[in-house]
Structures are given as structure tokens and as C-alpha cells.
C-alpha positions in Angstrom: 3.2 -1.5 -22.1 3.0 -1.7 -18.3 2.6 -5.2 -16.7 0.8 -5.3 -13.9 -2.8 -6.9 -13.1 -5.8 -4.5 -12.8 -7.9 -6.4 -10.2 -5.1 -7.0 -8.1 -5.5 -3.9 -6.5 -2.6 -1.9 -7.7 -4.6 -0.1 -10.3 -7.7 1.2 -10.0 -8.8 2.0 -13.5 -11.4 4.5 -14.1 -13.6 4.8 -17.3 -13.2 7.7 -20.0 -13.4 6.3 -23.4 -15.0 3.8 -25.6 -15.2 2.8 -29.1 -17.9 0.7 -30.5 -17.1 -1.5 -33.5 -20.3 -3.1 -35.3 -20.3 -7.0 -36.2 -18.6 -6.3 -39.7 -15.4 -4.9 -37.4 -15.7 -1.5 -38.8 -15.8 1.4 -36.4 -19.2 2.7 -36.2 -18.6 5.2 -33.2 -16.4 7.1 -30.5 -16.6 9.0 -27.6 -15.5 12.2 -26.5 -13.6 10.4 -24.6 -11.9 8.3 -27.1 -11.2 12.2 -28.8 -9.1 12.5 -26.1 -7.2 9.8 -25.6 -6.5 9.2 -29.6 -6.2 13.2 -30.7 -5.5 12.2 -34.5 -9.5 11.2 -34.3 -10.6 14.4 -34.7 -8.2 15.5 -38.0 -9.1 12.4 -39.2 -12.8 10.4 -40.1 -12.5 7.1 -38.5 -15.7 6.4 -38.9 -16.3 3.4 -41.5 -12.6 2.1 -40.7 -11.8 -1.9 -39.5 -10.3 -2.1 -36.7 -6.7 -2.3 -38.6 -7.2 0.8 -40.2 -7.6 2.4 -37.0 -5.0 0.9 -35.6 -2.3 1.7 -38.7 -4.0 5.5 -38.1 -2.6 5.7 -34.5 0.5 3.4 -35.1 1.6 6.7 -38.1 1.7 8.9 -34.6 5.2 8.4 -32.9 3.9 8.3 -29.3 1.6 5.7 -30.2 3.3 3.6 -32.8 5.1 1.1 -30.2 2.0 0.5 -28.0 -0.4 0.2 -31.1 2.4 -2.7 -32.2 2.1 -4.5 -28.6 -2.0 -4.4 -28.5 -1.9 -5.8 -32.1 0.7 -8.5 -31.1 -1.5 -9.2 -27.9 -4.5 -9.7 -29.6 -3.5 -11.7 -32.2 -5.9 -14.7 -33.8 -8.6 -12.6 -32.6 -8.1 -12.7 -29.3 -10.1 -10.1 -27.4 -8.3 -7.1 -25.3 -8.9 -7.5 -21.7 -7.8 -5.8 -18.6 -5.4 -8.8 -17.9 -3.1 -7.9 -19.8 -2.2 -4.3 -17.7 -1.7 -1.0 -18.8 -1.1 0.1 -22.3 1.2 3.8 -22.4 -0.8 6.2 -25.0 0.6 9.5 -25.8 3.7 10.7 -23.4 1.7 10.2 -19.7 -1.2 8.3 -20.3 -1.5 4.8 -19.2 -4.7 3.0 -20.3 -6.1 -0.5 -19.3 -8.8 -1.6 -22.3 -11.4 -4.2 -22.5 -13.6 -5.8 -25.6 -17.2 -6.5 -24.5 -18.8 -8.4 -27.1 -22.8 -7.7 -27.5 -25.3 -10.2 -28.6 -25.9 -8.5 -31.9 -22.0 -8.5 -32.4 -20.9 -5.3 -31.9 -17.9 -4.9 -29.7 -17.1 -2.1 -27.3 -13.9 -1.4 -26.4 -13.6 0.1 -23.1 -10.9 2.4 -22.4 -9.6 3.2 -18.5 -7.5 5.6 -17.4 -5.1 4.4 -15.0 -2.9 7.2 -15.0 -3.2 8.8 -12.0 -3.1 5.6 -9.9 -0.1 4.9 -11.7 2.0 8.0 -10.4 0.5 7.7 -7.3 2.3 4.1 -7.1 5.5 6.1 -8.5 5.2 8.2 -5.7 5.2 5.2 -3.3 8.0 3.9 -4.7 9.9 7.1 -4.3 9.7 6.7 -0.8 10.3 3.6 -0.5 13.8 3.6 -2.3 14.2 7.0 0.2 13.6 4.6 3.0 15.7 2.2 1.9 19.1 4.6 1.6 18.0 6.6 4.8 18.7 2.8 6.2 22.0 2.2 4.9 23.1 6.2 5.7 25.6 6.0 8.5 26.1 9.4 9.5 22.8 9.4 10.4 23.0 6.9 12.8 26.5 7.5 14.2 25.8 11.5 14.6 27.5 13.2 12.1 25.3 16.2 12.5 26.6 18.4 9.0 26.5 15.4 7.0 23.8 13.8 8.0 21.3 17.1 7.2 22.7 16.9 3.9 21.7 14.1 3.5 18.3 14.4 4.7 17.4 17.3 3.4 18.9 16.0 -0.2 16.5 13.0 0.2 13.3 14.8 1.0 13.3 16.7 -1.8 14.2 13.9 -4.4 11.1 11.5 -2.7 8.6 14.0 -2.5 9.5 16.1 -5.7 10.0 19.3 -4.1 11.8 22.3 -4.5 13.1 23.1 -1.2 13.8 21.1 2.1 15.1 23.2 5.5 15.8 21.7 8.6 15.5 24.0 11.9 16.2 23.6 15.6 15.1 26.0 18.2 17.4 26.6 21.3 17.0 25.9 24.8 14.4 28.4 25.6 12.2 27.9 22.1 12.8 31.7 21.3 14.7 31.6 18.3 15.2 29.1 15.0 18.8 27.7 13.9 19.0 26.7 10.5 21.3 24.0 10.3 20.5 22.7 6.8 19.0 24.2 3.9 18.7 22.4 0.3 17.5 23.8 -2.9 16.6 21.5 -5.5 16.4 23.1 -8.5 20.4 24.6 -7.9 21.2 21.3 -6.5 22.5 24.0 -3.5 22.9 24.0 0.2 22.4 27.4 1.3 23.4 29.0 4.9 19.1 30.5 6.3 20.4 32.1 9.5 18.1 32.8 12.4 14.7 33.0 13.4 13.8 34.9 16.4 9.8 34.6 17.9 9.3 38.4 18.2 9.4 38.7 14.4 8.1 35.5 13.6 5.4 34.5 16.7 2.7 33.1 14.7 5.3 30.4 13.1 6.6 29.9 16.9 3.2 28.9 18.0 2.0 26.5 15.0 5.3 24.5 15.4 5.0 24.3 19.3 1.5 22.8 18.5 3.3 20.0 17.6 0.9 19.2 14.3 1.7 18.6 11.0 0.7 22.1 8.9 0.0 22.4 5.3 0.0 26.1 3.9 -1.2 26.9 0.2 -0.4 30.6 -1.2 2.5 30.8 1.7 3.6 34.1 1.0 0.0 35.5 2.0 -0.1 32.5 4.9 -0.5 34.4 8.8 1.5 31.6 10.3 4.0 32.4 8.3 3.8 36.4 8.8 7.6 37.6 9.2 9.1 34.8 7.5 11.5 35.4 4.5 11.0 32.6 2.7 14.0 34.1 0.3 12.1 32.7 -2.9 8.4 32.3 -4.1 7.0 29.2 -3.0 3.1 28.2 -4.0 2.8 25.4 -1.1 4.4 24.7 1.9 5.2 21.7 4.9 5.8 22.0 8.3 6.2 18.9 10.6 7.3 19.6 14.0 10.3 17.7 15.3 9.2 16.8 18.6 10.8 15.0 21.9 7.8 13.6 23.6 5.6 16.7 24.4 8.2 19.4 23.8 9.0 20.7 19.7 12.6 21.4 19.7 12.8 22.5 15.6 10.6 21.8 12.8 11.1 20.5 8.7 10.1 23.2 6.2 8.9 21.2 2.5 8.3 24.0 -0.1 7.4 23.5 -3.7 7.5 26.1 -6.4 5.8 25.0 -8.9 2.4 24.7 -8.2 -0.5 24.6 -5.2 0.3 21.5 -4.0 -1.9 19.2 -1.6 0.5 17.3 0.5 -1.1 13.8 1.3 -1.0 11.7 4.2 1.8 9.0 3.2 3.6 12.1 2.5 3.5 13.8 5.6 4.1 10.4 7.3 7.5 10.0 5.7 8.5 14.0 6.5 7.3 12.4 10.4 9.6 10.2 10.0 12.4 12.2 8.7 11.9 14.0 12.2 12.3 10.5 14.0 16.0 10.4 12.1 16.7 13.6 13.0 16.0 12.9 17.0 18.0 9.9 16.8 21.0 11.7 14.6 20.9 13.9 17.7 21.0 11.6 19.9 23.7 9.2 18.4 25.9 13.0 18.3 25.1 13.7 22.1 26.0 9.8 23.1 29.3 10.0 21.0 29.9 13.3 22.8 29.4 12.0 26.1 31.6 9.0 25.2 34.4 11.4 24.4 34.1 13.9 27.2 33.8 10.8 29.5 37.3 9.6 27.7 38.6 12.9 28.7 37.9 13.1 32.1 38.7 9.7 32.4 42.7 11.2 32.3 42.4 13.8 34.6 42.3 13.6 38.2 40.5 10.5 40.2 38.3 12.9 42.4 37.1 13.9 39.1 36.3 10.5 37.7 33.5 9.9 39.9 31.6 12.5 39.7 31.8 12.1 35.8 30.6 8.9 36.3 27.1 9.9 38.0 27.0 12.7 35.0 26.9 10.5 32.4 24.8 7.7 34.1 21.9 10.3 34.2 22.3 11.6 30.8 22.1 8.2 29.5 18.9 7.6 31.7 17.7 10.9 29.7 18.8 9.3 26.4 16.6 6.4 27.1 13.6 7.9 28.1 14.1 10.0 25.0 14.6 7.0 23.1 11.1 5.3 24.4 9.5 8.8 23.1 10.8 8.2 19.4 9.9 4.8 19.3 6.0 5.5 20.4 6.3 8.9 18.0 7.5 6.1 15.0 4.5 3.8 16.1 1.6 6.7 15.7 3.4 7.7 12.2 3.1 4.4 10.9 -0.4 4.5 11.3 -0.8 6.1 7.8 0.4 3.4 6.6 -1.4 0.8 8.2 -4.6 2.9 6.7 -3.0 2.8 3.4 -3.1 -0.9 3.7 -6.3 -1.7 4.0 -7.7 -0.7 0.3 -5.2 -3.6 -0.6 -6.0 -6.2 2.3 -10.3 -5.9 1.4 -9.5 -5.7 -2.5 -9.7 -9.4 -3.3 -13.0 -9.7 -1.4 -14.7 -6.8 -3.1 -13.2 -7.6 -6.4 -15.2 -11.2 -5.8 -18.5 -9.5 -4.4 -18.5 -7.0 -7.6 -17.7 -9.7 -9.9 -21.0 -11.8 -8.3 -22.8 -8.9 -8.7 -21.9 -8.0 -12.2 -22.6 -11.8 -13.2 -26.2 -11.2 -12.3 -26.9 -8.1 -14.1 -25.4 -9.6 -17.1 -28.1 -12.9 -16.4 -30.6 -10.3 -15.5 -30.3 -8.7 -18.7 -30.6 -11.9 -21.0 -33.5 -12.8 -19.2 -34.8 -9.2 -19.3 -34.4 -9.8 -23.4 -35.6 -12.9 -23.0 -38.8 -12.1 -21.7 -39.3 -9.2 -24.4 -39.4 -11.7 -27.1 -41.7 -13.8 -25.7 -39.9 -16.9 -26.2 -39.2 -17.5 -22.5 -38.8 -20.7 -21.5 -38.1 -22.9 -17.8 -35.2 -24.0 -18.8 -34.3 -20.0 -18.8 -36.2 -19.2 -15.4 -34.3 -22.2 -14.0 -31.0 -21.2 -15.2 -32.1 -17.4 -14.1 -32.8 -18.5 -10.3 -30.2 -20.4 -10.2 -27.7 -17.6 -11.5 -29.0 -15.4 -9.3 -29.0 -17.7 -5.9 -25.1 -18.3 -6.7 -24.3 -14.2 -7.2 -25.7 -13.1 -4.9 -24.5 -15.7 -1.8 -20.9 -14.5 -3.4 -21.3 -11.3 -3.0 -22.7 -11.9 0.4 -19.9 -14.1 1.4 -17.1 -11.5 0.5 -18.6 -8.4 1.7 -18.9 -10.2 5.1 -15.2 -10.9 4.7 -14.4 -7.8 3.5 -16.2 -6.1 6.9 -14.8 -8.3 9.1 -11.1 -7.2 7.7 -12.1 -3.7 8.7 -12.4 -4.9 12.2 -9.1 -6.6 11.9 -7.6 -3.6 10.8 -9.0 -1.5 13.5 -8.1 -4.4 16.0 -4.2 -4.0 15.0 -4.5 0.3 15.1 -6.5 0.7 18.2 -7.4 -1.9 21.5 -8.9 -4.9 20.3 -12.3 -4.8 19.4 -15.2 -7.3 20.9 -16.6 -10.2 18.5 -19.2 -12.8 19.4 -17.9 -16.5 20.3 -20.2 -18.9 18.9 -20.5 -22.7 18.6 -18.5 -23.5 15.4 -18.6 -26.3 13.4 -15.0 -26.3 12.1 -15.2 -28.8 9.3 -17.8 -27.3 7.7 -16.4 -24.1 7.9 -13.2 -25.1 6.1 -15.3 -26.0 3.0 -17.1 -22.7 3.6 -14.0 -20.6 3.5 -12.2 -22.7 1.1 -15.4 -22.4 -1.5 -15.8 -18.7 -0.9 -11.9 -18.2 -1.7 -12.1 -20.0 -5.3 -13.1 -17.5 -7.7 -10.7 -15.7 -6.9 -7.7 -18.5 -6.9 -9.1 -20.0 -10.4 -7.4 -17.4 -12.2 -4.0 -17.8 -10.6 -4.3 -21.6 -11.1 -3.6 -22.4 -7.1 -6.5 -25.9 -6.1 -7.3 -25.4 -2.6 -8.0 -29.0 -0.5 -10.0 -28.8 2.9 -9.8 -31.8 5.4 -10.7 -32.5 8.9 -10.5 -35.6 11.4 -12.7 -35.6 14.5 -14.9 -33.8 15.9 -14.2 -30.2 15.7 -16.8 -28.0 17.4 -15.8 -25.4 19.5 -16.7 -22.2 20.9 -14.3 -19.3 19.2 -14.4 -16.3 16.7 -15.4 -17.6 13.6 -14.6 -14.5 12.0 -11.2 -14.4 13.2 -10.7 -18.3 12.1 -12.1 -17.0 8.3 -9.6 -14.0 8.9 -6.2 -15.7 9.7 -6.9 -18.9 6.9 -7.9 -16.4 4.1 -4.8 -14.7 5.0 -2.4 -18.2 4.7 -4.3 -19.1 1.7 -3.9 -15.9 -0.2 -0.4 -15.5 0.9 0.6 -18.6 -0.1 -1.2 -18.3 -3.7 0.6 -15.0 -4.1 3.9 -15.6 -2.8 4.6 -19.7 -3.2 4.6 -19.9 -6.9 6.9 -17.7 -8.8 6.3 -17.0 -12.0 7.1 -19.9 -14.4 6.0 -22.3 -12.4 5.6 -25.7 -14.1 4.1 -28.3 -11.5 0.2 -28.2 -10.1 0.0 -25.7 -7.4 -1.9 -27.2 -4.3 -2.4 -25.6 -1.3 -3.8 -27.7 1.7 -6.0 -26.9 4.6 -5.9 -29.7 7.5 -7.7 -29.8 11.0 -8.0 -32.2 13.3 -8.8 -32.3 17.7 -6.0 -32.8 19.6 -7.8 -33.4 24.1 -7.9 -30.1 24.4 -6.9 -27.8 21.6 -7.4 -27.6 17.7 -4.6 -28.4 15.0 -5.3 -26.7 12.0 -2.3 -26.8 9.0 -1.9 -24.8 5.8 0.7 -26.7 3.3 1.9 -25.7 0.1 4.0 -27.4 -2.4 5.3 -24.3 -3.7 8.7 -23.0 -3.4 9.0 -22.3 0.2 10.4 -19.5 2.0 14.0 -19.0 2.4 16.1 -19.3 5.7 17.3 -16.1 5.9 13.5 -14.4 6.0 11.9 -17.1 8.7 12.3 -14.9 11.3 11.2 -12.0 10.1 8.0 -13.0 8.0 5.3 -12.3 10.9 7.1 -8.4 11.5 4.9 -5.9 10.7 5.3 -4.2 6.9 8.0 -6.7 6.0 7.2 -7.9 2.8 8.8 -9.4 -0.1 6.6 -8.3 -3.0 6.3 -4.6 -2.4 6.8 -3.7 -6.1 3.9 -6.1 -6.5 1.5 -3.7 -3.9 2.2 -5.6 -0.5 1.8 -4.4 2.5 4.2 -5.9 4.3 0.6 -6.6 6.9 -1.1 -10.0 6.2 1.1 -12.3 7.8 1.6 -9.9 11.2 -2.1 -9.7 11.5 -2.7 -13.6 11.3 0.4 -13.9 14.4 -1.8 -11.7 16.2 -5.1 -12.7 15.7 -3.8 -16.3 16.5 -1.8 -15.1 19.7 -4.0 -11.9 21.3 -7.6 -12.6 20.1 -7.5 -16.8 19.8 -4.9 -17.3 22.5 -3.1 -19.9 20.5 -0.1 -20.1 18.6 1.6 -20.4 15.1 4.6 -21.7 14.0 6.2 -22.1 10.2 8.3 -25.1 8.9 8.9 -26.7 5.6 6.5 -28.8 4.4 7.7 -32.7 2.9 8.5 -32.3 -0.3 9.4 -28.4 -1.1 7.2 -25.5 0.3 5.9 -24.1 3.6 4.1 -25.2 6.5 2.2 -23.4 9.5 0.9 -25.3 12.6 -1.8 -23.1 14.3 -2.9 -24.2 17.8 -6.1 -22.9 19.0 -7.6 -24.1 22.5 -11.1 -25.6 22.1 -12.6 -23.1 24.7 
């Protein structure tokens, strides 16, 4: 069974299955769906069975046998199966998240979701990250050992992406022929010596890697841009990604894979980007430890010659750093995927509240519907409708407000900041407003949320960007203050008070604080210490600079009294 909560964003689940079971708990009918998922259905008849009969049906099938004993341990004393409790493993791939919805006349229907694709998909992810991770700890990347440090890239590549062949190319001076300096083959686990290139043969492939975009090729062999080419093997999809120095390609990274048509996606293509990055600044370290040494050399010949040695390398290393500025804005625009990739996560929790509104008042709306049909309508039911109703649909309105003004904050971080209205704000009220709006969501962690304010507090400011950079704290701190196990009430508090000419708002917890060693690094953008638990690394660098560019204040972290964490924000009053 896979842990892991389904409305946390994580794992989108999709519907493909049910069974319904009547009041008696015996299986009165299946899906095609359900075929699918449990194959032994359809050699078997089912229909008629309890639920345990079913369930000792599937447990006889070794692939099911282990899961089949967690679901039956999980709902034990009658407990119902819920989403909750994360993704059961069916059959060798399939990972399944299943829900009991009880009807009025007391049959249940087990709802079966497929969360398998989302779940290699965060596989995937992870790949790259641990990639990311050893590309960082590689030295000879970073101290220019040229032979070894393609290896190594090329060796990594195709381990995160799962492909079947990773070349690395550099063209010389005058961009009219290829050098292959590395070339890995997975499925041999062999580096093999490609040769040269040379534009008359191969123009087409010349001209899509000086265009300096990323290009995706399906069918290769039959591809024009790649007319002239030996690909020495059969390849059914291909990458290029242009290894550029500011407007100029000077080689390209060639991703192949064998085994089937594949459809290289964004966060993939960002991470072959930024294999390009490592291989600049591999080249780079190698042509600065060069220098170094020639400069050592000359150093010991003759003085007229140390001079002009001198000027030399003083102008190559003004090259290097202009060349260095290029690869750091180059890194910024690749990290732009993902930022993007970020978002889904960031606007989950208010959609996930809005939808849950909403699906509150269809299930009302239905009761009532029934309700009505028997003719045994009462005001105590109209009552209870309107009132259901009236508190649905201002949460859904809430948190798809919230959810849209995330966009913007998104868009404000990738692009120039974008232009919202400053209003008269009445700041204590709209601590209870934000506070109120976040605790559907926080009931089910278990995190109270208290909202206080001394003085008068209105202002003229963003009231959006005030929602924004609390909801943030708020969530952050639910998510990341109380480790799992925790024993003692979780409370997270939201003060504000006027100060002559600027408001202090504070958000305290009494959780378990954050640690020395990560202080200084909590508001850098995608640091994050819950990655395997979907962060982003972005929620705390967008609060610093929505406080600091859009409300022109500041914020500052400290322990709180007592155990936990503390941010101070300061926002002037005008």
C-alpha cells in the first residue's frame, strides 16, 4: 500500500471502476471497469458474494493477496474505505485510491481511482531530483575535468530520464562541424567514440541547433532535420537541446530512446537545459584552470613576458564573467518550467476546499430533491436547505477567489509584477475572514488557527496580497511545524496590531520550529524540506517577495517563546 494523501495534491486520482454492494453486503454489481482492475471477475461469478467472499476471491491471486490483507486490516470494525488512507497497489503497476459511499437505501458503492499514472509521473520527478542532487556533489564537473565529467553526464541523463542513449556534441570555432566528446549507451552500459559531424552532410541538423530551441523528433530515422545523420542504431524518439553561450550554440545534447515514440515533456527538457548549463560551466571551470596553469608557466619565463601575460589573462577572465552572467540568466529562464509545475500544487488546497463546498451542496440538493418527491417536505428541511446552500456556496466563492489571486502571484514572480487595486482595508476583520476561509481545510490536520488585533487597523494596501502571504504562513506552518506523532495541541496564531506608522502582523506556532542550520535559506526559491511530500520549494519565496516588492515592508523569522517559529511582517499603513 502506498501512503500518501489524495487531496493533498500529489495524486490526482481518476475514476474507472466501481462496485456496488446492496444493504445485505452482498455484491449486486460491477463495472467494466472493475473487470479490469480485478481480472479473476470475469472467470469467476461474483455476483451474490459478501464482501469477504470477494475479498478471499482476490486475496487467492498472488498480486493481490498482500494488498487485499491491508484493505481488510484498514477497514476493520466496519470502518468504511476512504481516499485517506492513499493508494492501494493491484496487480504488478496499478495503484488505486478507493472510496465507500453509502446510499440512503444502504447500498454501498465503492469507488475505485486509478492513480497510476500520476504515480509514475511523481517517480519520474523523483528521478530527477536524486539526478540533481549527485550532479551537485560531482566534482569534476565543477573543477573541469572535461573526460570525466561527460561521463558523468551523459551516465546521468539516461538513468533520470529512462533513455537509451545520451551524446554530448560541441561544434568548433566556426560552427561547421560536430565533435563528439561523449557518447553513452544504456542498454550496453557503454561509452562509445561518434566521430564527426561536418554541416555539408548534415545542414538541416546545423540549422535546428543554431536556432537555439529545444527539438523533439518522433520516427527520427525519417526526421529532415536529421537527414545525413547516422544515428548508428534505431531510435523511435529523439532530444536535442542546444548548448548555448548567450546568443551563440556552440554544441548540442542528443536524448534518444529505443523503445518506443516517446513525448518528451517540459520538466524533462528543463532538466536536459540544465544539463547544458553544467556543461558551460564544466567548460568554463577547464578554460580557468588552464589559464591558471599557462599563467604559472609564464610566470617562470622571462619578466618582459610576464606582463603581457598579465593583460591576457585579465581579459579572458573579463570574458569568463560575462559568460558566466549568460549562464546564470539561461538557468533563470529554465527554471521557469518549474515554477509552472508549481502552481497545480500552490492552488490545490483552495480548489480542493471550493469543490468540497460544492459537492456539499449537490449532496443537500439531492436530499431535498428526494425530499420534495415524497411530499413530506417540511421548514425545518427548507431551512436547513438554505442554509446549506448559503454556507457552500460562499466557500466555494472564497477559495476560488484565492485560488485566482495565486495565479497572479505566480505570474507576478515569472514575469514584471502585475497591477492590483489598493483599497481601504479593514485589517481585523479580515484576519477572521482569512482565518475562517482556511479552516476546512486545517480541521483535518488538527492545526486551531487564533486571529487577534489591537487598534485600529485600516489602511490602504492589497488585500489580496495580505490574504496571499498569511494563507501562505498559515499553511506552511500546518504542513511543516508538526511532524508526525505529534502529541500536544497544535495552535497557530495570527496577531496584528498599529504601530504610528506601519502595521505589525505575527504568525506563531508552537510547533517544533525550524532548525538553525536552514534559517537562512528558508525564503530561497525551490528550497524545500518536504519535497518527497510534493513541495515546491515556492511558498515561503513568494511571501518574502510579496512582503518586500509589492507591500514594501519587511519579514523576519525568530523562535517563538516556548518551542516553534515566529515571523514579524512590517507593512507601512500607506
Amino acid at each position: 500500500m502506498l501512503s500518501g494523501d489524495v487531496a493533498d495534491g500529489r495524486l490526482v486520482a481518476v475514476s474507472v471502476a466501481y462496485l456496488v454492494y446492496g444493504p445485505d453486503n452482498r455484491l449486486k454489481f460491477y463495472n467494466e471497469g472493475a473487470a479490469k482492475v480485478f481480472p479473476v471477475f470475469r472467470e469467476r461469478d461474483v455476483i451474490g458474494l459478501t464482501r469477504d467472499d470477494v475479498r478471499d476471491i482476490l486475496r487467492s491471486q498472488d498480486d493481490f493477496r498482500d494488498t487485499i490483507d491491508e484493505l481488510t486490516r484498514r477497514s476493520a470494525g466496519g470502518k468504511r474505505l476512504t481516499s485517506d488512507m492513499g493508494g492501494f497497489r493491484f496487480g504488478k503497476d496499478g495503484v488505486f485510491a478507493l472510496d465507500d459511499l453509502p446510499l440512503p437505501d444502504g447500498t454501498t458503492v465503492t469507488v475505485i481511482r486509478d492513480l497510476s499514472g500520476k504515480k509514475r509521473a511523481m517517480d519520474a520527478v523523483e528521478r530527477l531530483d536524486a539526478a540533481l542532487t549527485r550532479l551537485g556533489q560531482e566534482e569534476a564537473i565543477y573543477n573541469g575535468t572535461k573526460a570525466r565529467a561527460y561521463e558523468i553526464l551523459t551516465e546521468v541523463a539516461c538513468g533520470a530520464l529512462g533513455a537509451s542513449r545520451t551524446d554530448v556534441w560541441l561544434l568548433n570555432v566556426d560552427g561547421t562541424a560536430l565533435y563528439a566528446q561523449e557518447s553513452y549507451w544504456d542498454a550496453g552500459g557503454e561509452h562509445r567514440d561518434m566521430g564527426r559531424v561536418d554541416e555539408a552532410g548534415c545542414a538541416p541538423l546545423f540549422c535546428a541547433i543554431k536556432g537555439l530551441e529545444p527539438l523533439t523528433l518522433l520516427e527520427p530515422a525519417d526526421a529532415p532535420e536529421l537527414k545525413g545523420f547516422d544515428l548508428a542504431g534505431y531510435f523511435r524518439s529523439v532530444l536535442l537541446v542546444p548548448i548555448c553561450r548567450g546568443p551563440r550554440a556552440i554544441g548540442v545534447i542528443l536524448v534518444a530512446q529505443a523503445d518506443e515514440a516517446r513525448d518528451w515533456n517540459a520538466s524533462e527538457i528543463s532538466f536536459v537545459s540544465y544539463l547544458c548549463g553544467l556543461v558551460m560551466r564544466m567548460l568554463e571551470a577547464h578554460d580557468r584552470q588552464v589559464a591558471e596553469e599557462g599563467l604559472r608557466g609564464f610566470n617562470e619565463m622571462l619578466e618582459k613576458r610576464v606582463k603581457d601575460r598579465t593583460r591576457e589573462l585579465e581579459e579572458a577572465m573579463e570574458n569568463l564573467h560575462l559568460a558566466q552572467g549568460e549562464l546564470v540568466r539561461s538557468e533563470k529562464m529554465a527554471s521557469l518550467g518549474g515554477l509552472v509545475a508549481g502552481v497545480a500544487h500552490e492552488i490545490n488546497t483552495p480548489l480542493g476546499v471550493a469543490l468540497t463546498g460544492i459537492t456539499h451542496m449537490a449532496e443537500e440538493l439531492t436530499a431535498f430533491r428526494r425530499a420534495v418527491e415524497s411530499g413530506q417536505i417540511k421548514r425545518s428541511d427548507l431551512n436547513a436547505f438554505i442554509e446549506a446552500v448559503a454556507e457552500g456556496t460562499a466557500m466555494a466563492e472564497r477559495n476560488l477567489d484565492r485560488a485566482a489571486h495565486l495565479v497572479r502571484s505566480f505570474k507576478m514572480v515569472a514575469v514584471d509584477q502585475t497591477a492590483d487595486d489598493v483599497r481601504e482595508l479593514d485589517l481585523a476583520a479580515y484576519l477572521g475572514e482569512i482565518v475562517e476561509s482556511l479552516r476546512p481545510t486545517l480541521r483535518k490536520t488538527g492545526v486551531m488557527v487564533e486571529a487577534s488585533a489591537e487598534g485600529d487597523l485600516h489602511m490602504q494596501t492589497v488585500a489580496g496580497d495580505i490574504s496571499h502571504v498569511l494563507t501562505n504562513l498559515i499553511m506552511n506552518a500546518a504542513l511543516h511545524a508538526f511532524p508526525e506523532g505529534w502529541t500536544r495541541e497544535k495552535v497557530i496564531k495570527v496577531q496584528a496590531r498599529r504601530m504610528p506608522d506601519r502595521v505589525t502582523i505575527e504568525v506563531i506556532d508552537n510547533g517544533a520550529g525550524i532548525p538553525e542550520a536552514i534559517k537562512d535559506k528558508i525564503f530561497e526559491p525551490f528550497f524545500t524540506t518536504a519535497r518527497n511530500k510534493g513541495g515546491s520549494g515556492l511558498g515561503l519565496n513568494i511571501v518574502f517577495n510579496t512582503v518586500y516588492q509589492k507591500l514594501k515592508g519587511g519579514i523576519a523569522l525568530s523562535d517563538a517563546a516556548g518551542g516553534g517559529s515566529h515571523f514579524t511582517i512590517q507593512i507601512p499603513l500607506q
